[in-house]
C-alpha positions in Angstrom: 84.1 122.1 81.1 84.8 121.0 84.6 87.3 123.3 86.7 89.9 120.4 86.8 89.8 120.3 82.9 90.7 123.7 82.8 93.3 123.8 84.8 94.6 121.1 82.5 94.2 123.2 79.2 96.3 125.8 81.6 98.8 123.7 82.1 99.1 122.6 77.9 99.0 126.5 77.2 101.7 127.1 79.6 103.9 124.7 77.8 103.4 125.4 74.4 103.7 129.2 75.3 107.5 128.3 76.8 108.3 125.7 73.8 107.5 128.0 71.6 110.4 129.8 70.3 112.5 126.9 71.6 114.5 125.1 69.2 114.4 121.1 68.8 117.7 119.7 70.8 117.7 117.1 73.3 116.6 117.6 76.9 119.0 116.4 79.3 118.5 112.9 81.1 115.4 111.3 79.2 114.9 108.1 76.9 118.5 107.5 76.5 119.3 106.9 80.0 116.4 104.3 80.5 117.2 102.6 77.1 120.7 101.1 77.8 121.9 98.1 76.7 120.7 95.0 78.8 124.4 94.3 79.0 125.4 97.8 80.3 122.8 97.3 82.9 124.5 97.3 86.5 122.8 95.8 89.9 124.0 96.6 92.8 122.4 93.4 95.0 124.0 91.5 97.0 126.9 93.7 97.0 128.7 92.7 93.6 127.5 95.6 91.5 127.9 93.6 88.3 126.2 93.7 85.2 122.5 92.4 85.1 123.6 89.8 82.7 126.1 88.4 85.1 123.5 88.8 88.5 123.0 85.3 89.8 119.4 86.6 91.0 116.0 87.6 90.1 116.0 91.8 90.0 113.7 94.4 88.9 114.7 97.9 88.3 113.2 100.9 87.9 114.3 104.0 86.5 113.7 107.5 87.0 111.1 107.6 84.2 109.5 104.7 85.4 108.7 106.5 88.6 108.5 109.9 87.6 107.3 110.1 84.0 105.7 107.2 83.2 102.6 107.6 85.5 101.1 111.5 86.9 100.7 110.6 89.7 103.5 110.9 92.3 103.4 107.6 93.8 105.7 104.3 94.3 102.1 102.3 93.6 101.8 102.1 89.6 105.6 102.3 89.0 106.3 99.1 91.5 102.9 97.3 89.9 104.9 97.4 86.6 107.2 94.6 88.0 106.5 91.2 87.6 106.2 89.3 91.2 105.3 92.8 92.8 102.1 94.2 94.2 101.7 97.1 95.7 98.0 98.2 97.3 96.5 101.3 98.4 93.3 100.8 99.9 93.1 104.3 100.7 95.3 107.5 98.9 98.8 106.9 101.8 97.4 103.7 102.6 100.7 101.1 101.2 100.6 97.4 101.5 103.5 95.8 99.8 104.0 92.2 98.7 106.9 90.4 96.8 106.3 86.9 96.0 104.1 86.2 98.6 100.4 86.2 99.8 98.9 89.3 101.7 97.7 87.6 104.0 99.9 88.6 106.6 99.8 92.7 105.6 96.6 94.2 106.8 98.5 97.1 106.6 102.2 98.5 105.6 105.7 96.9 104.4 106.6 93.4 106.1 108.2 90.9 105.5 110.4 93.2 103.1 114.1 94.7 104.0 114.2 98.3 102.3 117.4 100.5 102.0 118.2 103.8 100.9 121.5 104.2 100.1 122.7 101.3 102.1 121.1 102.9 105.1 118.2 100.3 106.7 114.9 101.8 106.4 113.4 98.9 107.8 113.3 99.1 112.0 114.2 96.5 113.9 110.4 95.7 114.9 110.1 95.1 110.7 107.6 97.8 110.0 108.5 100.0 106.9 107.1 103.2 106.5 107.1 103.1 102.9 104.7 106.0 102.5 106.9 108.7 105.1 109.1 108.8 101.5 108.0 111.2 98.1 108.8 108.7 95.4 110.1 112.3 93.5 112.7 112.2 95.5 113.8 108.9 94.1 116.0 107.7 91.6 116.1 104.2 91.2 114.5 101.6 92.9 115.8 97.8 92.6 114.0 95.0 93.7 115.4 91.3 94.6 112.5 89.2 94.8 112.8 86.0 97.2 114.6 85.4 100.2 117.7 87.6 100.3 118.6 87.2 104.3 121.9 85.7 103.4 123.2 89.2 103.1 120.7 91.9 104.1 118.4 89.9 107.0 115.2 87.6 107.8 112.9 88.2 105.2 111.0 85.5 102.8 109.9 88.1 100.2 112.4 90.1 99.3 114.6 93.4 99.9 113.9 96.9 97.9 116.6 99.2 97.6 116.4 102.9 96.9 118.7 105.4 95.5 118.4 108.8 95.7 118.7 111.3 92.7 122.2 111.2 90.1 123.9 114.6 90.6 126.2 115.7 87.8 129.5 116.5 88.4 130.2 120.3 88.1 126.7 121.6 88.0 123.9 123.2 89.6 120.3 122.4 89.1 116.9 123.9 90.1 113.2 122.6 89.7 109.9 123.2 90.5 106.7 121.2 89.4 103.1 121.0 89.7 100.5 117.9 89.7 96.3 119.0 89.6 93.9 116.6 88.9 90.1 114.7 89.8 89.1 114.3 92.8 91.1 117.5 94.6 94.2 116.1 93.7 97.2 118.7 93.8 100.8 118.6 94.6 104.0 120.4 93.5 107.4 119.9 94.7 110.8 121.9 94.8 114.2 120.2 94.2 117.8 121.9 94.9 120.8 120.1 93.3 124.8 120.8 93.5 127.7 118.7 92.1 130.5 121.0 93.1 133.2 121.2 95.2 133.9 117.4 95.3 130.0 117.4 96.9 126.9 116.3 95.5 123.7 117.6 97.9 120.2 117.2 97.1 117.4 118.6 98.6 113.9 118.2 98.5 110.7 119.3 99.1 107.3 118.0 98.0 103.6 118.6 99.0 100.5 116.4 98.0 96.9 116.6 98.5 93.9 114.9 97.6 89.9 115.1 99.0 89.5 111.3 97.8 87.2 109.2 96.0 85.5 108.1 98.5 83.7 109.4 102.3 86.3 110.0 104.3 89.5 109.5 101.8 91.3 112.5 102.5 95.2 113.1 102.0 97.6 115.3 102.7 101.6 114.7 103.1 104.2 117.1 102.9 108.2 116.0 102.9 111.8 117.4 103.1 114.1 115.2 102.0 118.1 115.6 101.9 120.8 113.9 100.5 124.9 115.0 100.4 127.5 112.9 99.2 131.6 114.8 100.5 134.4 113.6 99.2 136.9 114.1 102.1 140.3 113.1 100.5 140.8 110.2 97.6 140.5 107.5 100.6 137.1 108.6 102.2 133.4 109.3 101.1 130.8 111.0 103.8 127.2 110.4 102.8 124.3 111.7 104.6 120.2 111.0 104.2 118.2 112.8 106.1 114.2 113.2 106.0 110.8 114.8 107.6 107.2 113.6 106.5 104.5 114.7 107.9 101.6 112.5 106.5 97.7 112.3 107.3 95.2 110.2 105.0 91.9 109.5 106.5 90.9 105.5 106.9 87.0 104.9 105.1 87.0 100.9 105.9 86.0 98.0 104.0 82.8 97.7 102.7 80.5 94.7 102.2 80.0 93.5 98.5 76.5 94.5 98.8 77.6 97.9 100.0 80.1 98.6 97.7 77.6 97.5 94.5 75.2 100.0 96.0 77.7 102.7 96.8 81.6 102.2 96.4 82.0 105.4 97.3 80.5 105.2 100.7 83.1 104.9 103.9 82.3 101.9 106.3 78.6 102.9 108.0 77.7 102.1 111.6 75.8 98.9 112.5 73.9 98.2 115.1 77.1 97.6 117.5 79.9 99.1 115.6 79.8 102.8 114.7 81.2 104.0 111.6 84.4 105.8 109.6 83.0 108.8 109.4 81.4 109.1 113.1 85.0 107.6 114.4 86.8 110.1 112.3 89.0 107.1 111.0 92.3 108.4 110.5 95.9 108.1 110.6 98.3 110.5 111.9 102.1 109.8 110.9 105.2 111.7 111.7 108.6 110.6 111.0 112.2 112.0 111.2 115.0 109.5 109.9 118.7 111.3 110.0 121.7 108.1 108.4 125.2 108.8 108.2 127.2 106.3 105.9 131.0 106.5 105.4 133.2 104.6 102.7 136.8 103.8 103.6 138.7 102.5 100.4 142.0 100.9 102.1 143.4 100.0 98.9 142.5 99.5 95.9 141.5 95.5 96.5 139.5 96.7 99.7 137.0 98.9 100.8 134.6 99.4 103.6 131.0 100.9 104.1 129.7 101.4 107.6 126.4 103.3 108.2 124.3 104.6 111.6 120.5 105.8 111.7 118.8 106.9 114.5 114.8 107.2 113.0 111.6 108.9 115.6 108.0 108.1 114.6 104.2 109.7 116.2 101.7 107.7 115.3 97.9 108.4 115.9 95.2 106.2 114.4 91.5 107.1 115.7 89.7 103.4 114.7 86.3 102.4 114.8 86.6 100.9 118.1 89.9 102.6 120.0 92.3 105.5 120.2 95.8 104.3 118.9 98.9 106.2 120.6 102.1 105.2 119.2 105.7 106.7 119.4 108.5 104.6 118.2 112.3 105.2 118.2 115.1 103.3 116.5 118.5 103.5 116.0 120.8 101.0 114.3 123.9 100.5 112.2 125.3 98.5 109.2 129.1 97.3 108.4 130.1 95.7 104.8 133.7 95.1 103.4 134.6 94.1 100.1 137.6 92.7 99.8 139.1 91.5 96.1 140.6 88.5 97.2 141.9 87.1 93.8 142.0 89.3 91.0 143.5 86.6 88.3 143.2 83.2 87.5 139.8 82.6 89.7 139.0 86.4 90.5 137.4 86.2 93.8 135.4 88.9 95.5 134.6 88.8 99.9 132.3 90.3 101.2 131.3 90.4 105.1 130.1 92.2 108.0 127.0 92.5 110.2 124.0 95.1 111.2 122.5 95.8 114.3 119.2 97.8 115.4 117.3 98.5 118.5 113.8 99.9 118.8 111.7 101.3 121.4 107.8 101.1 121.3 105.1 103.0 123.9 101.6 102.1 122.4 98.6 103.2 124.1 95.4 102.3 123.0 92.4 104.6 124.4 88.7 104.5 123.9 87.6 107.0 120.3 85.1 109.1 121.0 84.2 110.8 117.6 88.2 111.1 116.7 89.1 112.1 120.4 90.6 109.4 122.8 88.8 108.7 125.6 89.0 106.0 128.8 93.1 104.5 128.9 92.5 100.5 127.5 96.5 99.7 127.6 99.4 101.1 128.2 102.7 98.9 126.6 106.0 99.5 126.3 108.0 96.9 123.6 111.6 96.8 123.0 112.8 95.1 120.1 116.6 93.9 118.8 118.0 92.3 115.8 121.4 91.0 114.4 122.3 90.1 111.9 126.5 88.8 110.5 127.2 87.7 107.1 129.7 87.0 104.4 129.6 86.1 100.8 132.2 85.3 98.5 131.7 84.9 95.0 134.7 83.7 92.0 134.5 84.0 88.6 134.9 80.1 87.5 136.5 78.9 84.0 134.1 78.5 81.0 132.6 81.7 82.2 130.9 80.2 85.2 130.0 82.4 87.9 130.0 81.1 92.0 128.3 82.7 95.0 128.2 80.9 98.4 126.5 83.0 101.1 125.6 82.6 104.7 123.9 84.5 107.5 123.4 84.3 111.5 119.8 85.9 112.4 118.7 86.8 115.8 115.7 88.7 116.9 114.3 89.0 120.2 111.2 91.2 122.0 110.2 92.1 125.3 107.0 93.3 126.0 105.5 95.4 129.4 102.2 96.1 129.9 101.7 99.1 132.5 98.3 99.3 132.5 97.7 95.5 135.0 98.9 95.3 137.8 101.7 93.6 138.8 103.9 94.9 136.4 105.9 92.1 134.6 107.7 92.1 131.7 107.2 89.2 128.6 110.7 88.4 126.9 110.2 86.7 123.5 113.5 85.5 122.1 113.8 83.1 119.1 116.7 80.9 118.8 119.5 82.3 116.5 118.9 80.9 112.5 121.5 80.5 109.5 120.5 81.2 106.6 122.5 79.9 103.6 122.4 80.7 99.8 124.2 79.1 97.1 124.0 80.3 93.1 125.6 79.9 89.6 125.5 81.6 86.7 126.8 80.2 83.4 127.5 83.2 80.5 127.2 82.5 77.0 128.8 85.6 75.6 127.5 88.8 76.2 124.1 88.4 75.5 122.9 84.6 77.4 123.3 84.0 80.9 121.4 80.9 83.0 121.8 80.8 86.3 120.2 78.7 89.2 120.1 79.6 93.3 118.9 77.9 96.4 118.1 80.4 99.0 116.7 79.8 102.5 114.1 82.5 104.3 113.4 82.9 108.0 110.8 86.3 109.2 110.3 86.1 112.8 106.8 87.9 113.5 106.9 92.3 113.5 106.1 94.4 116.5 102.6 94.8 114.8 102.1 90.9 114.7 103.1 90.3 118.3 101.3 93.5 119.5 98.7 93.7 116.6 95.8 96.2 117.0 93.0 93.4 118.9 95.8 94.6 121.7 97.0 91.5 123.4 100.3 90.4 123.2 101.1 87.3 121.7 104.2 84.8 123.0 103.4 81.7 121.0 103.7 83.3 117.4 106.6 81.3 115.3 109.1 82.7 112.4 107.9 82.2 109.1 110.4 79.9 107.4 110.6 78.8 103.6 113.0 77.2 101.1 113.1 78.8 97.8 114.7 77.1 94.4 114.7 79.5 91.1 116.3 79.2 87.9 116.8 81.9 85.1 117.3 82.8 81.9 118.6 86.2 80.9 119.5 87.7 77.3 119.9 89.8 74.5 119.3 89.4 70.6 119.7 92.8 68.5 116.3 94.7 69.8 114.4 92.2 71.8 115.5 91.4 75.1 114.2 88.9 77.7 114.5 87.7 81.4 112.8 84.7 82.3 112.5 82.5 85.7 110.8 80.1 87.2 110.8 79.5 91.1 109.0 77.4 93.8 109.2 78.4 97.8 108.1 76.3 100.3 106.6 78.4 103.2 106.5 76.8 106.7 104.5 77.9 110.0 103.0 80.9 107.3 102.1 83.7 109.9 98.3 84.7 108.6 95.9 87.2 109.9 92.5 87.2 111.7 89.9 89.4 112.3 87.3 90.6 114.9 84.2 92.4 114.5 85.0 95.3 114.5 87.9 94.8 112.4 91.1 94.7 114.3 93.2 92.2 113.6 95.0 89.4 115.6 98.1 86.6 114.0 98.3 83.2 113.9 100.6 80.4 112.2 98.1 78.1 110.2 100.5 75.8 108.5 102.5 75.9 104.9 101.6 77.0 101.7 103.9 76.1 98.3 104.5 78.6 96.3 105.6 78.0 92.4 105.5 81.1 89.9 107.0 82.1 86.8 107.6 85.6 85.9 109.1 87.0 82.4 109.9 90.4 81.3 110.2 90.9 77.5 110.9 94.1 75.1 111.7 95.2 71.8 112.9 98.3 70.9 111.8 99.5 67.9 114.2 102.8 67.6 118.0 102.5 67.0 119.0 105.5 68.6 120.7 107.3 66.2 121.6 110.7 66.3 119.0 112.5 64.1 116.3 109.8 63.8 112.9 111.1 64.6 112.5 108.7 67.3 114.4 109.0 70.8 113.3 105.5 71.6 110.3 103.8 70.9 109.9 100.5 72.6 106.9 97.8 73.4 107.2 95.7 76.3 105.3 93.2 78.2 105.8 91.7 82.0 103.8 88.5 83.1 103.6 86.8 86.3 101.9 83.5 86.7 101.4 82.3 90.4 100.5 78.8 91.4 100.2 79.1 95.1 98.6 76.4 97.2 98.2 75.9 101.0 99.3 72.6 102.4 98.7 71.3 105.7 96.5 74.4 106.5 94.3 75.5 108.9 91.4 78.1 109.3 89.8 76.6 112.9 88.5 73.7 112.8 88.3 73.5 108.6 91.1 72.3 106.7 91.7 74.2 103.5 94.7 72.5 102.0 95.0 72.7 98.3 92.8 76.0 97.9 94.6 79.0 96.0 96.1 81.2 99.0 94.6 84.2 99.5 95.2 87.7 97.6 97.6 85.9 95.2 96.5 86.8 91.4 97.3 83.8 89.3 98.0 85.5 86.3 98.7 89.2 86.2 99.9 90.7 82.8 101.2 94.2 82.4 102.0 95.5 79.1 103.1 99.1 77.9 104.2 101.3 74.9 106.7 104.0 75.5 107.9 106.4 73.0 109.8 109.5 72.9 110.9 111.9 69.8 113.7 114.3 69.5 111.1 117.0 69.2 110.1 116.4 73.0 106.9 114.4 72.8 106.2 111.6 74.4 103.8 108.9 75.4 103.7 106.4 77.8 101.0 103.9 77.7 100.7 100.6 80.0 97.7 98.2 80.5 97.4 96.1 83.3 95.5 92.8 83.4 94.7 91.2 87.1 92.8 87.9 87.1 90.6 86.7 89.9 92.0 85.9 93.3 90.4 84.5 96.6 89.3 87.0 99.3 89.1 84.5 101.6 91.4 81.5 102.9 88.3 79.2 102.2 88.1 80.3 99.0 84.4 81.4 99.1 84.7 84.9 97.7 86.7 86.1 95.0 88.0 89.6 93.6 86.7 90.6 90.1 89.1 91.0 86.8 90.9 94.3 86.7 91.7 96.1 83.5 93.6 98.9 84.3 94.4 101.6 81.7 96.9 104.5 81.7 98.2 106.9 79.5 100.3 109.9 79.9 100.9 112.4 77.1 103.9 115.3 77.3 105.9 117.5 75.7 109.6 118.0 77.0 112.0 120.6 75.2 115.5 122.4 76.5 115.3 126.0 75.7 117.6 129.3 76.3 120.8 127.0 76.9 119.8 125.8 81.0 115.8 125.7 80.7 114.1 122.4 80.8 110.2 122.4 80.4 108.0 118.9 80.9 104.5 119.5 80.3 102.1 116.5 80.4 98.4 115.1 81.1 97.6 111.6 82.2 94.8 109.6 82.6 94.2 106.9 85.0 91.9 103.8 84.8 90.5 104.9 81.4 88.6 101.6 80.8 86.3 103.3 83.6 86.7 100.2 85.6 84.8 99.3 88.9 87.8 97.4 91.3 89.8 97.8 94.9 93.3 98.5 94.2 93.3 96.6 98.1 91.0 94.2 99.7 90.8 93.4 103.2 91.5 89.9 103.3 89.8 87.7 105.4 87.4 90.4 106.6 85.1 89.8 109.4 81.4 89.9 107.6 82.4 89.3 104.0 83.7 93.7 104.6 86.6 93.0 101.6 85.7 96.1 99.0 87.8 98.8 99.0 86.7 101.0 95.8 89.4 102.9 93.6 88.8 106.2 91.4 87.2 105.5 88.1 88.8 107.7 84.9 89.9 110.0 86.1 92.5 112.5 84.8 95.5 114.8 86.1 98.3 117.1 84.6 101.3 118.7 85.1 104.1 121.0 84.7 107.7 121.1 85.7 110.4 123.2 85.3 114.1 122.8 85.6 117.3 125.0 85.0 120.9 124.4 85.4 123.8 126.3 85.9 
């Protein structure tokens, strides 16, 4: 029995031996707070916090089981994979790439072309980079996800906008709770969590650790996080809210292998050639710091009007020691967000206004040095980049006869750059500025009772290129790249009939001047706009509950569901040099991707959680020459959760990961120089845990 597996059986002991003389009763949250009512369900996108059913908009939404329970792992990867239209890679453990409705082709790295909030606080700078991996998804508690272009009310984007919540405090308690994750492949974490509903204040605070040696040469992780969150009531009129967080993350960089290399050896890191040393001589790593500190204050004038207006000021140290240069980075941003909602009409045509604006300002010094064994060496540049964007809007939205539902939106979008190099002499400063865009979006919804809605949108999309696309890591600075902008048309269908609910929806987006990336050979990367590609997908979530939730039954919930997308993408008018390849599949889109799970809770604490993913065949390449292989992904986790002594909750649970034991990259590189695509995930592998709460 391997050390890990013990540790496991340790874990399962340490449960029983607490559940033991506990008696059968309910935990508190669980199943029945994740098995509401589709009609119950409330979004808050786009600022109307209405009922799903009556949410003009395709939205996925994950709950605190989804991203807590359902997988061991503490990550937003498998949890955000579970949502049709969404990928989410990590080519390395701490390595994100995140992709709504779109290709990859433009993310050899990180978040883009995606707005995120937390608590109605940007998390996206104004240079669109998203560091999605600074955050410990345990300190989560609900994620929603608009998929397509959303900049009529939160910004240029054409994939979509991700909004985060933090944890739901009860009123008029305290809670406690520790946990601890060990599993394969020196995986261990544990995390701490502080809670307080009193005193017309709800605070939150957070601590988690993770580690992990890696699957591969050169995969190690290690992130540690603080997070804090306080909501004050200040008098009946006013609401303080404060987010405030530290992460301290390092994950070593192994690179892409060849397909060659990785049939021979998928665990081996990227080796040296003849030209190019390799990850492990380089000591390829990255070495991220960030401090983010949001204030957000809610004014309620009357009862027909309220206002939210939020500030951030966010600091980032970045290191990355590459194959072929030093990477020096410090960013700092601050910005600030205004919405009011104003109940215009409240009978006859009840009519809802919202409007406002957000602004945000970063500062970039990037230094790039030569990498002598993970040391920098001789200066190579020395940049400076400033970067602002804007960003008004209003939205109003009635409530028609024959229970028709209205939204008109529009947006004003500017972005600009300036970029110094100090390292040539003369000194001059590049301005990049791109002409101010409106961005309109029009939707209806048409309810048929309280279980059917239909609804249809037309939304328009404008990303103007990142910091890390002007100023990408080839290290020249690039004036000539254009905005990304697209057209996007969707229709839905949404419903309830007893146990089996549905949401269905169809879409095509029309992508112009599609920012892609390049590579040299040593694998830096370089942007360019190649054209359009049209983008036409279909994307269902279905479910059936099989429990009725009622009090006594054996069964807490028991429920089967099943999430499919189906991608037709296609480049048109398109470009890779000199070869046109218009009508090839664009690159790093799945065409079908299924994802189907059991979940299942009793009222004597167990539970399971089973999901199976199924990822067909996608092009590596924009000439569609090589092509991933089929994924079969597996997961199960397995737990006991009781309540015991009155305030004690105990959640002990195994899970294993990739059980099928299958061979695949969780991320290529796309469009690698030298066919170097292959990044290998962990086979089975297996991991358990422990946590342990208390309230008073």
């Amino acid at each position: 029995m391997t050390g890990l597996h013990v540790r496991l059986v340790a874990l399962g002991l340490l449960g029983v031996f607490f559940a033991g003389p506990a008696r059968a009763q309910d935990p508190e949250g669980g199943a029945l707070q994740d098995t509401i009512q589709l009609e119950e369900v409330t979004v808050k996108g786009y600022e109307t916090n209405r009922r799903l059913m009556e949410t003009a908009a395709a939205v996925g939404l994950l709950s605190p089981r989804d991203l807590n329970r359902r997988f061991g792992t503490p990550s937003f990867v498998p949890a955000l994979n579970t949502l049709p239209g969404v990928r989410m890679d990590e080519r390395s453990p701490g390595s994100y790439r995140l992709s709504i409705r779109g290709s990859l082709i433009r993310s050899p790295f990180g978040v883009r072309n995606v707005k995120v909030y937390w608590n109605e606080i940007p998390l996206t700078d104004a240079g669109g980079t998203t560091y999605l991996n600074a955050l410990d998804v345990r300190s989560i508690g609900r994620v929603e996800v608009i998929k397509g272009p959303s900049g009529s009310l939160y910004g240029a984007n054409t994939g979509g906008t991700l909004l985060l919540g933090g944890p739901v405090v009860p009123a008029g308690e305290n809670r406690a709770e520790a946990g601890l994750t060990v599993g394969d492949y020196g995986l261990l974490g544990h995390n701490w969590s502080l809670q307080t509903g009193r005193n017309n204040a709800a605070i939150t605070l957070n601590y988690g650790h993770l580690e992990a040696d890696g699957y591969r040469q050169n995969s190690a992780m290690t992130r540690d996080n603080l997070n804090l969150t306080g909501t004050f009531v200040l008098n009946p009129k006013q609401t303080l809210s404060v987010l405030g967080f530290y992460s301290d993350l390092y994950y070593q960089t192994p690179g892409g292998l060849t397909e060659a290399q990785y049939r021979a050896d998928p665990r081996q890191a990227r080796p040296a050639t003849r030209v190019v040393p390799g990850s492990v001589g380089q000591r390829a790593a990255i070495y991220q710091k960030n401090g983010f500190l949001g204030i957000s204050h809610n004014y309620r004038w009357s009862d027909r009007i309220q206002n939210t207006t939020v500030v951030y000021t966010s600091l980032t140290d970045f290191r990355n020691p590459f194959i072929t240069n030093y990477e020096l980075r410090a960013d700092q941003g601050v910005g600030g967000r205004t919405v009011t909602r104003w109940q215009a009409i409240r009978e006859g045509l009840p009519t809802q206004v919202v409007f406002g604006g957000e602004w945000q300002h970063n500062f970039t010094v990037n230094r790039n040095y030569g990498n002598q064994a993970g040391r920098p060496d001789t200066l190579q540049s020395d940049d400076e980049l400033r970067a602002v964007q804007s960003v008004i809007f209003a939205q109003i939205e009635s409530t028609l006869p024959l229970g028709v539902i209205a939204t008109v939106g529009l947006s004003r979008n500017e972005v600009a750059y300036r970029f110094t190099r100090f390292s040539v002499r003369p000194v001059t400063a590049q301005p990049r500025g791109f002409d101010p865009v409106w961005l309109p979006r029009l939707a209806l919804l048409k309810t048929f009772g309280p279980e059917l809605s239909v609804y249809g949108s037309l939304s328009t999309g404008y990303s103007a290129p990142t910091i890390q696309e002007v100023r990408p890591s080839e290290g020249t600075f690039n004036p000539t790249l254009e905005p990304e902008r697209g057209t996007n048309l969707e229709v839905g269908l949404r419903g309830q009939a007893g146990r089996f609910r549905y949401d269905l929806v169809a879409y095509r987006f029309q992508l112009r001047q599609t920012i892609v990336r390049r590579s040299v050979e040593s694998g830096a990367e370089f942007f360019v706009n190649a054209g359009r590609t049209d983008q036409k997908g279909l994307e269902s979530q279905l479910s059936y509950d099989f429990a009725a939730r009622r009090t006594g039954d054996f069964w807490r919930s028991a429920r089967l569901w099943n999430n499919t997308t189906l991608a037709n993408y296609r480049f048109r008018n398109y470009r890779q040099g000199t070869v046109d390849v218009s009508g090839n599949r664009v690159t790093g889109v799945p065409p079908v991707v299924v994802v189907t799970g059991f979940d299942a809770e009793t009222r004597l604490g167990l539970y399971a959680f089973v999901t199976h993913q199924f990822i067909d065949r996608f092009p590596l390449d924009d000439a569609g020459t090589a092509r991933s292989g089929v994924a079969r992904l597996l997961n199960a986790t397995l737990g006991y959760r009781t309540a015991f002594a009155r305030r004690w909750t105990l959640d002990a649970y195994v899970s294993g990961d990739n059980l099928l034991d299958q061979s695949y990259s969780l991320g290529y590189d796309l469009n690698a120089f030298g066919g170097r695509y292959f990044n290998a995930s962990p086979r089975r592998n297996f991991l358990g845990g422990v946590r342990l709460a208390v309230r008073w």
